[in-house]
MMTF fields as JSON, N, C-alpha, C and O atoms, coordinates in Angstrom:
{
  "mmtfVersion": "1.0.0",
  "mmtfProducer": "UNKNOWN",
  "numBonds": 419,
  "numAtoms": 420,
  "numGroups": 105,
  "numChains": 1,
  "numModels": 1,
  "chainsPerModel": [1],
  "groupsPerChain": [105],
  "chainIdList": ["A"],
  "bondAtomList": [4, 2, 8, 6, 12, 10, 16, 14, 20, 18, 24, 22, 28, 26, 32, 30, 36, 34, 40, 38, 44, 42, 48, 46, 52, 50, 56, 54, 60, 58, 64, 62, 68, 66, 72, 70, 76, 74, 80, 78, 84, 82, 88, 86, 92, 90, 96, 94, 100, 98, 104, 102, 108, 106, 112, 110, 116, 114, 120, 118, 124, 122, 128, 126, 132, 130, 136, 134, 140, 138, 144, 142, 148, 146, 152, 150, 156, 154, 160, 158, 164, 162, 168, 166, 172, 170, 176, 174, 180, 178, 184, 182, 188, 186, 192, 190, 196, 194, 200, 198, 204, 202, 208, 206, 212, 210, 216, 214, 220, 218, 224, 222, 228, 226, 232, 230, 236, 234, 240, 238, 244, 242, 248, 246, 252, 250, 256, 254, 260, 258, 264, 262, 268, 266, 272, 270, 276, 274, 280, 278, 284, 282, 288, 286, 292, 290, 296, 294, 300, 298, 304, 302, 308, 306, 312, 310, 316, 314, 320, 318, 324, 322, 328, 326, 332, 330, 336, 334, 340, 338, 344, 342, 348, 346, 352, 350, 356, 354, 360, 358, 364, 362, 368, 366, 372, 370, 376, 374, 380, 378, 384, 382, 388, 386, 392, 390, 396, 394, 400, 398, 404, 402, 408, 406, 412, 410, 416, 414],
  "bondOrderList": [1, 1, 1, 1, 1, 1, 1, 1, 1, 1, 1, 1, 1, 1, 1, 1, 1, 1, 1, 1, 1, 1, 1, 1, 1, 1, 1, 1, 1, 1, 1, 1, 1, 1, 1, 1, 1, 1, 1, 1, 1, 1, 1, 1, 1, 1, 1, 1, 1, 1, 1, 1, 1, 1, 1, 1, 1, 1, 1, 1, 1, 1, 1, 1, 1, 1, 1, 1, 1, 1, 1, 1, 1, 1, 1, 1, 1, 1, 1, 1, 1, 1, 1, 1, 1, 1, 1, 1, 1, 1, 1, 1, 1, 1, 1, 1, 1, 1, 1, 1, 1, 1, 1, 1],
  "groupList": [{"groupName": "UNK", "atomNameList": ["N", "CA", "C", "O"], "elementList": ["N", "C", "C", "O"], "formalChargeList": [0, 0, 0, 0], "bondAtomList": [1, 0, 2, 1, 3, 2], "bondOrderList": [1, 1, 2], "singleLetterCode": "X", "chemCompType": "L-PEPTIDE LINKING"}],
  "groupTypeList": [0, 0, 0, 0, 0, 0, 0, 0, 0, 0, 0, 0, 0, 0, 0, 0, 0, 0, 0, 0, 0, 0, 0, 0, 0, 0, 0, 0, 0, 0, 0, 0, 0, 0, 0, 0, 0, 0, 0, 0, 0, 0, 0, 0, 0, 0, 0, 0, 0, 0, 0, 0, 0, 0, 0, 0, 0, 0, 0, 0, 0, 0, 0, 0, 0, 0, 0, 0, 0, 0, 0, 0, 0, 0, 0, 0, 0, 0, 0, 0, 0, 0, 0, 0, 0, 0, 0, 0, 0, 0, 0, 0, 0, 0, 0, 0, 0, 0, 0, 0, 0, 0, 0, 0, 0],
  "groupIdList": [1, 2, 3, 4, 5, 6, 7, 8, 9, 10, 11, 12, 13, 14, 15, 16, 17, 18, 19, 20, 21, 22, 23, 24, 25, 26, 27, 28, 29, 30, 31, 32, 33, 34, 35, 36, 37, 38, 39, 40, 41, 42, 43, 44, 45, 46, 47, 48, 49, 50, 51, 52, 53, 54, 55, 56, 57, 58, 59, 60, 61, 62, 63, 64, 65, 66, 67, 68, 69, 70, 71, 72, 73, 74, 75, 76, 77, 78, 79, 80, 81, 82, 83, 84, 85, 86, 87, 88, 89, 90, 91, 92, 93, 94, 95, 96, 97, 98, 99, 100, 101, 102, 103, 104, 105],
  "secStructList": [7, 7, 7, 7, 7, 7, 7, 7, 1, 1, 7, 7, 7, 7, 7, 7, 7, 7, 7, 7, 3, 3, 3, 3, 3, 7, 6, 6, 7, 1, 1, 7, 3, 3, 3, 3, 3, 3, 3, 3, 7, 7, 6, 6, 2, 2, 2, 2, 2, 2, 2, 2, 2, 2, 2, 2, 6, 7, 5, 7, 7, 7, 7, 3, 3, 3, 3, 3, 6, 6, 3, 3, 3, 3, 3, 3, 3, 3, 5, 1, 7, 7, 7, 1, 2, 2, 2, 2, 2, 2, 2, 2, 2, 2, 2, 2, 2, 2, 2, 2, 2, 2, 2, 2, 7],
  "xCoordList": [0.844, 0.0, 0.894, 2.068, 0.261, 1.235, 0.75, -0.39, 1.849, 1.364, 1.136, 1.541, 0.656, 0.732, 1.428, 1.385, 2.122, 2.752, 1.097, 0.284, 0.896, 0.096, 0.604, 1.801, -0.988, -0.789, 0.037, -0.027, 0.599, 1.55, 0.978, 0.253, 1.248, 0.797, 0.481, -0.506, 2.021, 1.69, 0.735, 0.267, 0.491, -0.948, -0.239, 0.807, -1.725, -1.522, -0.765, -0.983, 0.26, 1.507, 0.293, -0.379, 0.032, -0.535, 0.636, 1.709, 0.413, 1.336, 0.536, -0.694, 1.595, 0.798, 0.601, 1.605, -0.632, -0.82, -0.109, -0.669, 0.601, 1.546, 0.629, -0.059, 0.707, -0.049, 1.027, 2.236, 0.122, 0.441, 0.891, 0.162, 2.347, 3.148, 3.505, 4.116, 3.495, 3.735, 4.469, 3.809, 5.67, 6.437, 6.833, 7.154, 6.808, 7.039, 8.43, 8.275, 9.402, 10.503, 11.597, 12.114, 11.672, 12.71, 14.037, 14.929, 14.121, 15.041, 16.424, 16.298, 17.45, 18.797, 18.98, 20.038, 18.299, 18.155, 17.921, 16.816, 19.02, 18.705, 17.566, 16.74, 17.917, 17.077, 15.936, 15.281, 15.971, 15.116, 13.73, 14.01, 12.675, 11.999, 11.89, 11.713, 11.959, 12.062, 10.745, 9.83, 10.871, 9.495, 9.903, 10.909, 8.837, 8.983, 7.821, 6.977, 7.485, 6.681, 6.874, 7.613, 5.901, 6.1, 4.361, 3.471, 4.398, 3.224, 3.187, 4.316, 2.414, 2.701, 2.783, 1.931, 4.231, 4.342, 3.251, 2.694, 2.822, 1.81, 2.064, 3.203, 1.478, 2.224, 1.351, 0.203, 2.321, 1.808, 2.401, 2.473, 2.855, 2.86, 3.953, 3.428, 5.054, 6.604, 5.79, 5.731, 4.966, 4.552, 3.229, 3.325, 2.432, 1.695, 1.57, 0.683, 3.351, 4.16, 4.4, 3.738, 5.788, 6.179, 5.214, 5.619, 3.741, 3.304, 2.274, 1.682, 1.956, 1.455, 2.562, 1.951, 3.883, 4.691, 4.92, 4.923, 5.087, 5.293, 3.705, 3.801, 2.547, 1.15, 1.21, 0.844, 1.854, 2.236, 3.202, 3.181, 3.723, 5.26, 6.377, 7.039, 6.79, 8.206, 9.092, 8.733, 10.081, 11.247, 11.823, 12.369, 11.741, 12.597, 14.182, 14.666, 14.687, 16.155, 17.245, 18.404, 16.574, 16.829, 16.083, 14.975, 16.172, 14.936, 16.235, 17.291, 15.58, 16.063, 14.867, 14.064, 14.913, 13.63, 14.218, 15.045, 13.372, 13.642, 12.491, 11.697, 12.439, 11.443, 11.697, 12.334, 11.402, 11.782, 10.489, 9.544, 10.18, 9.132, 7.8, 7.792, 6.656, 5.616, 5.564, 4.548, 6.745, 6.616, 7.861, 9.046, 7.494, 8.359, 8.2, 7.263, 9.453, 10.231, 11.113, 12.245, 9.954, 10.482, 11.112, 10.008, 11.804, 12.362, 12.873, 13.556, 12.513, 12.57, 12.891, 12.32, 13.87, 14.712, 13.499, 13.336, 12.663, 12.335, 12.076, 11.59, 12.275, 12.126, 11.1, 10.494, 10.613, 10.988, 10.773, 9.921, 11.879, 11.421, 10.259, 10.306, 9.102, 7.893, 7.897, 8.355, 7.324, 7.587, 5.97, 5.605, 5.413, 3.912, 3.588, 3.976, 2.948, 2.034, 0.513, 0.212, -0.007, -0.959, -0.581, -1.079, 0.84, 1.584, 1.821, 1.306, 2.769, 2.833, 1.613, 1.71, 0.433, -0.507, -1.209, -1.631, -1.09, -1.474, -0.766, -1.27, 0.574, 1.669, 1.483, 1.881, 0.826, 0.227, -0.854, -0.957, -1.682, -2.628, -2.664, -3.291, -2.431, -1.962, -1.147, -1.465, -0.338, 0.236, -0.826, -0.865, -1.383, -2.328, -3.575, -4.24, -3.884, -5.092, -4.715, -5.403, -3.288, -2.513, -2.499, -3.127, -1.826, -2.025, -2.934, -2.711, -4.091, -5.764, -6.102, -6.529, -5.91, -6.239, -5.625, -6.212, -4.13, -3.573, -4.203, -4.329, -4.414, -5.009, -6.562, -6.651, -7.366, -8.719, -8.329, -9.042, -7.494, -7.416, -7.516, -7.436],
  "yCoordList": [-1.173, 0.0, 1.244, 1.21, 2.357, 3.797, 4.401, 4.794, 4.808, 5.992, 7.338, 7.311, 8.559, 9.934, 10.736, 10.298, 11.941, 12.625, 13.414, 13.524, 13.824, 14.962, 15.92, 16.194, 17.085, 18.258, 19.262, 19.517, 19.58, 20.995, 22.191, 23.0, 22.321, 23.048, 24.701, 25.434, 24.878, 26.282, 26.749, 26.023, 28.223, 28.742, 28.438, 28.04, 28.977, 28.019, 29.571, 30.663, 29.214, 30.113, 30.739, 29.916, 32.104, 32.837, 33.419, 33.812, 33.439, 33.227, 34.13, 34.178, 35.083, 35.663, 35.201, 34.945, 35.059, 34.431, 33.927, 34.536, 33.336, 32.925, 32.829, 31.847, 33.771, 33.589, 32.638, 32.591, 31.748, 30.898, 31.394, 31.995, 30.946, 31.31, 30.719, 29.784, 30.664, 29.574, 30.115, 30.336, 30.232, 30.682, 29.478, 28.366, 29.644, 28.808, 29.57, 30.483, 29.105, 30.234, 29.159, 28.106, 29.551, 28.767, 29.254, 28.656, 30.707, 31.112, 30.808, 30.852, 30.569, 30.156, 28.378, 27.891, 27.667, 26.356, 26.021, 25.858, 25.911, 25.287, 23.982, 23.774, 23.259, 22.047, 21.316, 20.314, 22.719, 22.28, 23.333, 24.532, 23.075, 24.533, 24.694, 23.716, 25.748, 26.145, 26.357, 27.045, 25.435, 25.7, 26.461, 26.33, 27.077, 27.694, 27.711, 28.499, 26.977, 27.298, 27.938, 27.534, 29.272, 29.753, 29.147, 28.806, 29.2, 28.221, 28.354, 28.342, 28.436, 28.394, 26.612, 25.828, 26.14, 24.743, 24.112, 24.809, 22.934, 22.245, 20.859, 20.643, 19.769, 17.923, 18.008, 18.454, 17.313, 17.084, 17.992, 17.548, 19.243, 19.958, 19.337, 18.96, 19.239, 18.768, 17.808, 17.94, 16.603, 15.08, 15.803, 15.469, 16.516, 16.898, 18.113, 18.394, 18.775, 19.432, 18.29, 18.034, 17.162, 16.845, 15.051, 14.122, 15.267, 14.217, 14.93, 14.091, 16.351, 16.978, 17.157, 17.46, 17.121, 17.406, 15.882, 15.861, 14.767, 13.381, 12.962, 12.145, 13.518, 12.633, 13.144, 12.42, 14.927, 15.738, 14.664, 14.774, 13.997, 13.045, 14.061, 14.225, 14.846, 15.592, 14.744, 13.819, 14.971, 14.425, 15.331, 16.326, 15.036, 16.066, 16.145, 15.759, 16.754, 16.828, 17.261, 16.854, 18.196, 19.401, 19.396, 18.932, 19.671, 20.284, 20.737, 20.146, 22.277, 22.853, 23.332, 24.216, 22.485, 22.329, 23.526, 23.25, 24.693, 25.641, 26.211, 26.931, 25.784, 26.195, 27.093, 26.602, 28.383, 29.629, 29.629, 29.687, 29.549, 29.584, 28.685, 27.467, 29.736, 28.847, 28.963, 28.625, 29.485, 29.63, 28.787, 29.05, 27.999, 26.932, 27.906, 28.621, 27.702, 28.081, 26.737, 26.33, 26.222, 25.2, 25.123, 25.172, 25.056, 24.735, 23.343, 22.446, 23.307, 22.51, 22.711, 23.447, 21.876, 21.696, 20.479, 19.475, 20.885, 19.683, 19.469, 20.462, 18.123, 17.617, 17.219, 16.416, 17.252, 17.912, 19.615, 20.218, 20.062, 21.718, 22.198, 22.055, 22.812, 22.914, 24.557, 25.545, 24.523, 25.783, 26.365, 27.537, 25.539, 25.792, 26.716, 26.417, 27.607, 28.539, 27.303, 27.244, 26.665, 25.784, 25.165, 25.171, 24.418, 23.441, 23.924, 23.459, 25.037, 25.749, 26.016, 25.812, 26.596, 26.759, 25.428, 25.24, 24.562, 23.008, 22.767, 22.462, 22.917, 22.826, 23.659, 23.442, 24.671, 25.816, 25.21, 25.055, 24.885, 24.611, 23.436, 23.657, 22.354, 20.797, 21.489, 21.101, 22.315, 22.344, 23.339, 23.19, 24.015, 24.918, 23.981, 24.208, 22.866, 21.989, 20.845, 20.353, 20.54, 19.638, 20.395, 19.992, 21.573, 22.139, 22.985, 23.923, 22.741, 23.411, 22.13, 22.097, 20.745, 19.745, 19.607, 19.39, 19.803, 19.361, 20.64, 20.59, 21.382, 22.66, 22.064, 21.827, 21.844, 20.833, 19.785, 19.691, 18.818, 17.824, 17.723, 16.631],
  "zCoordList": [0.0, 0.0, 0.0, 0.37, -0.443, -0.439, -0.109, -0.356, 0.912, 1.837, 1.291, 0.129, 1.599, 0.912, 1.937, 3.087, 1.693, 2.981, 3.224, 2.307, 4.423, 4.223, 3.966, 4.051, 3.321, 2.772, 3.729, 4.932, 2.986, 3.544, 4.353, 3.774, 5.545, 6.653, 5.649, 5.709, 4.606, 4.33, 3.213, 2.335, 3.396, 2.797, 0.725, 0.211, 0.185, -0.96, -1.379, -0.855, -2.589, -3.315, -4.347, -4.969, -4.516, -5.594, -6.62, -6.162, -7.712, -8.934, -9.707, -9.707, -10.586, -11.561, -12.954, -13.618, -13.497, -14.677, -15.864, -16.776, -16.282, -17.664, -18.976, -19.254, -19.591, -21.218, -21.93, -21.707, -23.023, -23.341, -24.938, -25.728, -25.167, -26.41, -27.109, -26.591, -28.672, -29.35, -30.893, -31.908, -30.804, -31.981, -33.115, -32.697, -33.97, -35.175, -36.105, -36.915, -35.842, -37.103, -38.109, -37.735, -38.907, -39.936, -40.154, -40.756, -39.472, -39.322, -38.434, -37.211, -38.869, -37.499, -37.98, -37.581, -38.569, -39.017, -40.268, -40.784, -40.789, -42.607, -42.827, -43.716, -41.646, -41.628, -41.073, -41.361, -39.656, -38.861, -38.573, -38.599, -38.378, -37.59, -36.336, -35.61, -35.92, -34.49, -34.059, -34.512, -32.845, -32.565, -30.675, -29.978, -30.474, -28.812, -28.09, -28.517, -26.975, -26.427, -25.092, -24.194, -25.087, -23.203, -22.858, -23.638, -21.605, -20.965, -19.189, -18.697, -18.519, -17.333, -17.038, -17.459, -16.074, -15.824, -15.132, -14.284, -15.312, -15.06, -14.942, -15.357, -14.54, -14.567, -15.812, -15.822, -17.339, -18.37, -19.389, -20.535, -19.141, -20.14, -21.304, -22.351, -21.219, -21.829, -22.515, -23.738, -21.836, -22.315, -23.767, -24.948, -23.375, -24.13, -25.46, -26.267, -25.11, -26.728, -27.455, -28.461, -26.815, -27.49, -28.007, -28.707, -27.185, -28.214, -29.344, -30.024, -29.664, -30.307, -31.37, -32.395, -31.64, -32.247, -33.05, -34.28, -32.345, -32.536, -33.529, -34.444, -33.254, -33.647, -35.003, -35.928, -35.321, -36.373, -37.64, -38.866, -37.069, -38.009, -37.814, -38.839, -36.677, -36.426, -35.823, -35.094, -36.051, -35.382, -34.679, -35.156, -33.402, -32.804, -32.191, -31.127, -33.241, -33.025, -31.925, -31.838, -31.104, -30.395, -29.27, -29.538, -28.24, -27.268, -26.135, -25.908, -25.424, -24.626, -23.786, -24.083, -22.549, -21.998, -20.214, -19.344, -20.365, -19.062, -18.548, -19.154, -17.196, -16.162, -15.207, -14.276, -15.073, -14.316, -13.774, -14.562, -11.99, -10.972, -11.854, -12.033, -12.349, -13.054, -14.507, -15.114, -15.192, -16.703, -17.358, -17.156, -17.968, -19.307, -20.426, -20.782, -20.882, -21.744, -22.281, -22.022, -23.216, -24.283, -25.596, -26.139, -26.453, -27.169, -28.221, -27.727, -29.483, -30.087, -31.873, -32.678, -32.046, -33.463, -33.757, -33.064, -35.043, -35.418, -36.674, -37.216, -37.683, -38.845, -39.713, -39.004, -40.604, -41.817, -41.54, -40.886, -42.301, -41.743, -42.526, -43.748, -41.92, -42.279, -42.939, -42.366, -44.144, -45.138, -45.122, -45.034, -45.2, -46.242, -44.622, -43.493, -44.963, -43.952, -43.148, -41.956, -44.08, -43.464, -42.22, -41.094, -42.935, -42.305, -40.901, -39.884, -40.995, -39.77, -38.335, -37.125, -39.272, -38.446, -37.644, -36.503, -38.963, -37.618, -36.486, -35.405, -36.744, -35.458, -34.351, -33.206, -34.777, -33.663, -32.875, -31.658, -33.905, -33.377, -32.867, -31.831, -32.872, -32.417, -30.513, -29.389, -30.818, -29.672, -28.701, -27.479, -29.175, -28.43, -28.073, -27.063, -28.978, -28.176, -27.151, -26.257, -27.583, -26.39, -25.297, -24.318, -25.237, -23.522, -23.187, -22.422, -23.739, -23.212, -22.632, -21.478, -23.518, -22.715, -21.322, -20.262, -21.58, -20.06, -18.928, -17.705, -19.578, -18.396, -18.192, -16.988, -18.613, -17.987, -17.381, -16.383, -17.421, -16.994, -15.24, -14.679]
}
């Protein structure tokens, strides 16, 4: 059986809001596109970019994964580098419905 610690005596931490960011650039990478997400951290978030990026067919080459208090600052080199404007916008959007989900969950 597993035990749980109990909850923490101290009052709950108020945080100011993290808007959620999502850059797409081809620039700095002959081969790859850059993708960036800012996000406030959450359990799930990292698991739910990079399987929105993976369900896409990317390969991800690169990742520079940084968490400062409640905001991630993600980073990712990924394959085939995506040109078409459509293309791009699914990747936006794929990653913007992956972490709306993890924020309901």
């Amino acid at each position: 059986m597993v035990r749980r610690r109990p909850r923490s005596g101290l009052p709950v931490r108020f945080t100011p809001s993290v808007a959620t960011e999502i850059r797409l650039a081809n620039e700095g990478s002959a081969e790859a596109t850059i993708v960036e997400v800012f996000t406030r951290d959450r359990v799930g978030v990292l698991h739910a970019i990079t399987q929105a990026l993976s369900d896409l067919g990317l390969d991800i080459h690169l990742a520079k994964i940084s968490t400062e208090g409640e905001k991630v600052a993600d980073v990712f080199w990924v394959t085939p580098k995506i040109e078409d404007p459509a293309a791009l916008a699914r990747v936006r959007d794929a990653i913007a419905t992956a972490l709306a989900e993890v924020e309901h969950a």
